[in-house]
C-alpha positions as CSV (number, residue, x, y, z in Angstrom):
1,X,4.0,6.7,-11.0
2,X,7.3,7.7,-11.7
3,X,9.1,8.7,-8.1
4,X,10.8,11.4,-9.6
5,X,7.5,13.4,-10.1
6,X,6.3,12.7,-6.7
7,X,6.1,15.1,-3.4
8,X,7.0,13.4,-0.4
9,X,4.0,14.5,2.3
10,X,5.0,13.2,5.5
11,X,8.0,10.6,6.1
12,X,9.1,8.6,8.8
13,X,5.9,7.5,10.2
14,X,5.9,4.1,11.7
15,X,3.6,1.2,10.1
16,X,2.8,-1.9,10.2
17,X,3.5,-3.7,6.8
18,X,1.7,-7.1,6.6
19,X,1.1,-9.4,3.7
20,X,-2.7,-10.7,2.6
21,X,-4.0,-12.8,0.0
22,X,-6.7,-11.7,-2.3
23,X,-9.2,-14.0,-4.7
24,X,-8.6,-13.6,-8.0
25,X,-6.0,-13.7,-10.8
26,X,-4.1,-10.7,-12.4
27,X,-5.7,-8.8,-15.0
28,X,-3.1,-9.7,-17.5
29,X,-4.8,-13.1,-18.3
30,X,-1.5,-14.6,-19.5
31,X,-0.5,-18.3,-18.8
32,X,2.4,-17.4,-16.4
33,X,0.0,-15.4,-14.1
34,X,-0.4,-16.7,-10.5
35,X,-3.6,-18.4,-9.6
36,X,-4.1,-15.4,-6.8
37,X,-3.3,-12.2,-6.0
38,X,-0.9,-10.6,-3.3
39,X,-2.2,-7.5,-1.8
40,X,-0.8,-5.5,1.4
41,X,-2.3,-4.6,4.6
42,X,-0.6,-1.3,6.0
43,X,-1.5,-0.1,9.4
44,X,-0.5,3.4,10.9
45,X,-1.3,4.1,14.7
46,X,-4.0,6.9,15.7
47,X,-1.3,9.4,16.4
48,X,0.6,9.6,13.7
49,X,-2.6,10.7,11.9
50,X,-1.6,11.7,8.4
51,X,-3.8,12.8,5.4
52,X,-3.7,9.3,3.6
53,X,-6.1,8.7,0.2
54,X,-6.4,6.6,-2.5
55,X,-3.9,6.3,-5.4
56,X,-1.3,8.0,-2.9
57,X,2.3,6.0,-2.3
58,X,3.6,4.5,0.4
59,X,7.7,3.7,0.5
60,X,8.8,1.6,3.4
61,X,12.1,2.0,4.9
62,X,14.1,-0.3,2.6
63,X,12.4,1.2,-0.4
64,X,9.3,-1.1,-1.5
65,X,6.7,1.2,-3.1
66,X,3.2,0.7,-2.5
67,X,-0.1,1.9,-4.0
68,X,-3.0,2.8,-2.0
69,X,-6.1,1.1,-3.4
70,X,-8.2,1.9,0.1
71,X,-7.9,3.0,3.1
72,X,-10.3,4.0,6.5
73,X,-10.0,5.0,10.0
74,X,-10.8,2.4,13.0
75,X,-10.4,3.0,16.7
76,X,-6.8,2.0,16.8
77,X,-5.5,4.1,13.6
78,X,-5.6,4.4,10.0
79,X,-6.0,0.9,7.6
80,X,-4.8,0.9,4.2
81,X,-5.2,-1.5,1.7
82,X,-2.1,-2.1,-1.2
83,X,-0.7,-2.9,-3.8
84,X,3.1,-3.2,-4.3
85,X,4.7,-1.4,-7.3
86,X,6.8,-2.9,-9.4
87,X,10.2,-0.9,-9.3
């Protein structure tokens, strides 16, 4: 995970970046966990259709890293589901 070691695939592609909640606490199980977790929707239109998978990253445009946990294809474009990286 280290952004040195990673090859940039396609850039500047506009998204839509928008925040959901998700049941369940972090796997850490220590006290100072939150009671939920924060996960990411990230929506790309149909035609900017890119090769997106699982476990790839996402970097928005004021640097926020973001891990693809799951992703499909719908009749307006391309859903991903999220996880923001700790930097």
């Amino acid at each position: 995970m280290d952004p040195a070691n990673e090859r940039v695939i396609v850039k500047n592609v506009r998204a839509s970046i928008q925040n959901k909640q998700t049941r369940g606490s972090p796997d850490g199980g220590v006290p100072s966990d939150s009671y939920t977790r924060t996960g990411w929707s990230i929506f790309i239109r149909l035609q900017d259709r890119k090769l997106i998978t699982e476990r790839d990253v996402i970097v928005d445009d004021v640097g926020k890293r973001y891990l693809v946990t799951a992703g499909y294809w719908n009749s307006f474009g391309y859903n991903c589901s999220a996880e923001l990286l700790e930097a």
